[in-house]
C-alpha positions as CSV (number, residue, x, y, z in Angstrom):
1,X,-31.0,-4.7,11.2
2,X,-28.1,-6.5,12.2
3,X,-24.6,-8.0,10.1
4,X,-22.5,-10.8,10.8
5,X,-19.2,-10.5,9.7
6,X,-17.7,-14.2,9.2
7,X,-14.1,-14.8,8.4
8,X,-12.2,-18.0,7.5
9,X,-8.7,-18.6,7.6
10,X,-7.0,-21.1,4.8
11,X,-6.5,-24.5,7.6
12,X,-3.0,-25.3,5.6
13,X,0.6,-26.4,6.8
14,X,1.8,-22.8,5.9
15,X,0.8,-20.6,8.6
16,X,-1.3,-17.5,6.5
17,X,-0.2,-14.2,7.2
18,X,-2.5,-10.9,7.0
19,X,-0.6,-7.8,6.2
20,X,-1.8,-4.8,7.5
21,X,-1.3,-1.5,5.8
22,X,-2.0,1.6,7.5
23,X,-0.6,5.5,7.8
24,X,0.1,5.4,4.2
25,X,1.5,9.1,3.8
26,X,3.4,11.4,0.7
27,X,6.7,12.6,1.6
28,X,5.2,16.0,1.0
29,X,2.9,16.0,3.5
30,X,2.4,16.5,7.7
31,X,0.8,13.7,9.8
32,X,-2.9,14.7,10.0
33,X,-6.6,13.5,11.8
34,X,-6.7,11.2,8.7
35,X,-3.4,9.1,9.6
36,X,-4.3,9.1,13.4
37,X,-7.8,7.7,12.2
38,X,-6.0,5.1,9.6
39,X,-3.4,4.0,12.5
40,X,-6.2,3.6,14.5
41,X,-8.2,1.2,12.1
42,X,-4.7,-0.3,11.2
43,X,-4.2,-1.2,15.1
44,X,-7.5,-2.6,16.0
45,X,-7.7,-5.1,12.6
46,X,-4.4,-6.3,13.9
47,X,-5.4,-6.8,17.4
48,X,-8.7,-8.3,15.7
49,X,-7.4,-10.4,13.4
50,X,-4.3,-11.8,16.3
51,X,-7.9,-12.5,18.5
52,X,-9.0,-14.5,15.8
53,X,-5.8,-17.1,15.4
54,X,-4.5,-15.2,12.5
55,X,-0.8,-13.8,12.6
56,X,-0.3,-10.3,10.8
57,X,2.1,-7.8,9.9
58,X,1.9,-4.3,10.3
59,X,3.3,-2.3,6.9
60,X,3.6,1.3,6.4
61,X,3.7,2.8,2.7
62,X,5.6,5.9,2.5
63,X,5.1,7.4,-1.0
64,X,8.0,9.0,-2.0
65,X,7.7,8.8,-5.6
66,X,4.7,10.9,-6.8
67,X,6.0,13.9,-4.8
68,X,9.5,13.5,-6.7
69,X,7.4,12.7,-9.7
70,X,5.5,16.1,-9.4
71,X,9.0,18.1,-8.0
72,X,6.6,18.8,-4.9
73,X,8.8,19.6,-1.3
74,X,9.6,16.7,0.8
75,X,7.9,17.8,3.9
76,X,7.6,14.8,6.2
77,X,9.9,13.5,9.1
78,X,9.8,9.8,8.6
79,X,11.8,8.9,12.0
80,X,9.0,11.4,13.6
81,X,5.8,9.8,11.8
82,X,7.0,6.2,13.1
83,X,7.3,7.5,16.2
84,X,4.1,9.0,16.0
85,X,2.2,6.0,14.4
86,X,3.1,3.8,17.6
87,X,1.9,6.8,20.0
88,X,-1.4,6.1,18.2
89,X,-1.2,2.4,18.2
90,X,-0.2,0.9,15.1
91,X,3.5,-0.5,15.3
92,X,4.6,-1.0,11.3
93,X,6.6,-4.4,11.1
94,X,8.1,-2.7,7.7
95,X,8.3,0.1,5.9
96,X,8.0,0.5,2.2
97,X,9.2,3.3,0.1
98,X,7.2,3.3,-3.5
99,X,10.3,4.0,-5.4
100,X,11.2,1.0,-4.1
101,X,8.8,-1.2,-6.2
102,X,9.3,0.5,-9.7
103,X,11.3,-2.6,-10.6
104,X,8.5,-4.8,-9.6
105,X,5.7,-2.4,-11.3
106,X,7.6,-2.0,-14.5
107,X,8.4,-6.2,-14.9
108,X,5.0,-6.5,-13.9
109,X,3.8,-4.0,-17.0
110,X,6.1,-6.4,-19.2
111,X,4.4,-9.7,-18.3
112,X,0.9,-8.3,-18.4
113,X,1.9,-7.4,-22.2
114,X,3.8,-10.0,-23.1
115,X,0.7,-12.4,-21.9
116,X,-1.9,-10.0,-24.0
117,X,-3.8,-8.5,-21.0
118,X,-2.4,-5.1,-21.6
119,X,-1.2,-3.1,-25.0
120,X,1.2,-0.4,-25.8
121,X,-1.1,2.2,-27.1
122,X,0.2,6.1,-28.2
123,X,2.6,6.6,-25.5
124,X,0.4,5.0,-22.7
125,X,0.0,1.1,-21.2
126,X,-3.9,0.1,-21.2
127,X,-5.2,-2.9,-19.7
128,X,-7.0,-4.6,-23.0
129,X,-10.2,-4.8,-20.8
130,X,-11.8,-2.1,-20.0
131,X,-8.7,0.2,-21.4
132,X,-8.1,0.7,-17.3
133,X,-4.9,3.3,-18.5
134,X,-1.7,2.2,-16.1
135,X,1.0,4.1,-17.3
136,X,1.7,7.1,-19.5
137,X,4.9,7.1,-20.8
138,X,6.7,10.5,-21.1
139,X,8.0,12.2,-23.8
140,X,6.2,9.7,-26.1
């Protein structure tokens, strides 16, 4: 049995751009086998996809805002893991902290209730369909 993968890039005056995330690690936790494997991957899309005609961007996610969330110990060396992720091929372009996007999620909450896709619902932010829960708010 064989598979052909087939990809088509939008042919517009905007040159697309594919992002590329890969490494994504908690601030409480050590580089392991599963962020060499996913800097791996991350590398050889990029390559794959720049083979292709397509330009890309490598990103890095660095959660830093469950561990706080859950008062667990910061136990990664960011400067290190960069330095690390490029030893094993994948170069991030930019790095993203989560806490960084909590303005973003939370105006994004607000829209999808203000347009009647999500509902405030004891204490908790449900998607209307499915009731897909994606925030519980605290001390509610």
């Amino acid at each position: 049995m064989s598979t052909i993968l087939q990809f088509t890039f939008p042919t517009v005056e905007v040159k697309s751009k594919i992002i590329i995330e890969a490494g994504h690690i908690y601030t409480n936790e050590q580089p392991s086998l599963e962020h060499q494997d996913s800097a791996f991957w991350g590398s050889f899309l990029s390559k794959y996809f720049k083979k292709l005609g397509a330009e890309t961007e490598n990103w890095l996610f660095v959660d830093d805002y469950n561990p706080k969330f859950e008062s667990k110990p910061i136990l990664l060396d960011e400067s290190e893991y960069e330095r690390q992720l490029k030893k094993w091929g994948f170069h991030p372009d930019e790095v993203i902290h989560e806490t960084e996007l909590i303005g973003q999620a939370k105006d994004a909450l607000e829209l999808l209730v203000k347009n009647d896709y999500a509902e405030k619902c004891g204490g908790k932010i449900v998607l209307r369909k499915d009731k897909i829960l994606l925030l519980k708010i605290k001390n509610s």
